[in-house]
N, C-alpha and C positions, 0 to 999 in steps of 0.2 A: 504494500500500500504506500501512496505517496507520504514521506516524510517519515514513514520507518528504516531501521536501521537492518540492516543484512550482513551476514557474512557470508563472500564467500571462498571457497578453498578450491582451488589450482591445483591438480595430482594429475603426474609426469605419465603417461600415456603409454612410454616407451623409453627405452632407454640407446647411448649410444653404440653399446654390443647389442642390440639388436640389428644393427646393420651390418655388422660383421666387419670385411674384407674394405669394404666400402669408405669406413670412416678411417682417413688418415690420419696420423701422428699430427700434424698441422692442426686438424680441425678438433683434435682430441687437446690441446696444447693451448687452442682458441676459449675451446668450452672450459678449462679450468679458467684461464684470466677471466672469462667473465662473472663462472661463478664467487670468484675470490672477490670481484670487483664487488656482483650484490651482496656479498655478505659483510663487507665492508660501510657499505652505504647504509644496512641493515643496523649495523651498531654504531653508528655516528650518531 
């Protein structure tokens, strides 16, 4: 309803070993800086 409050929760669908062969070092290297980045932003 308008002007109530919600949560809501985001759950990861899939992970990067599920693509296997596919995901490189590079992009495996990409997704840690990022995750480091929001969890940084997270406790600020």
């Amino acid at each position: 309803m308008p002007g109530d409050e919600a949560e809501i929760e985001i759950r990861p669908s899939c992970e990067a070993d599920d693509f296997g062969k596919a995901v490189t070092p590079g992009f495996r290297a990409q997704e840690e800086c990022l995750r480091a980045e929001v969890e940084r932003q997270q406790n600020a």
